[in-house]
Structure formats: structure tokens, C-alpha cells
C-alpha positions, 0 to 999 in steps of 0.5 A, spaced: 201 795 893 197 788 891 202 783 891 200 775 888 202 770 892 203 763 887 198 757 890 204 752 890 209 757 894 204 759 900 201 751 901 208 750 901 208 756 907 204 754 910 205 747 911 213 750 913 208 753 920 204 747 920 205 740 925 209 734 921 202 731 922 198 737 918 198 738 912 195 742 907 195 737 900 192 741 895 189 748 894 185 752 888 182 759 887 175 760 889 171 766 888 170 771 893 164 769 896 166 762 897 165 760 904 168 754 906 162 752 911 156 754 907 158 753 901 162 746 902 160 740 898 162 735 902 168 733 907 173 729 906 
């Protein structure tokens, strides 16, 4: 079975296995062919 994981429960996740000095501040959905170096329309 499929299960959905809640945005704000995994960013909290994953920031609970991250550095103190990473952090993940925001995420969204995006559609599937996304890709995070093609697709990117600016670096922060």
C-alpha cells in the first residue's frame, strides 16, 4: 500500500536527521518531472 506523508511532518523529519546547521525552511509539491537541476529557476 501507498502511503501519503504530510509535507510539514517530513520537513520536520528530515530536519530531526540534518546537522543544526542545515536545515530544510520550506517545501512544496512539484510535479513529477520536476528536476531539481534542469528545471530550477534560480538558486537562493
Amino acid at each position: 500500500s501507498t502511503e501519503t506523508l504530510d509535507l510539514q511532518t517530513m520537513r520536520h523529519s528530515l530536519n530531526g536527521l540534518l546537522p543544526i546547521d542545515i536545515r530544510i525552511q520550506s517545501i512544496e509539491k512539484v510535479a513529477s518531472d520536476f528536476h531539481a537541476r534542469y528545471s530550477a529557476q534560480r538558486k537562493i
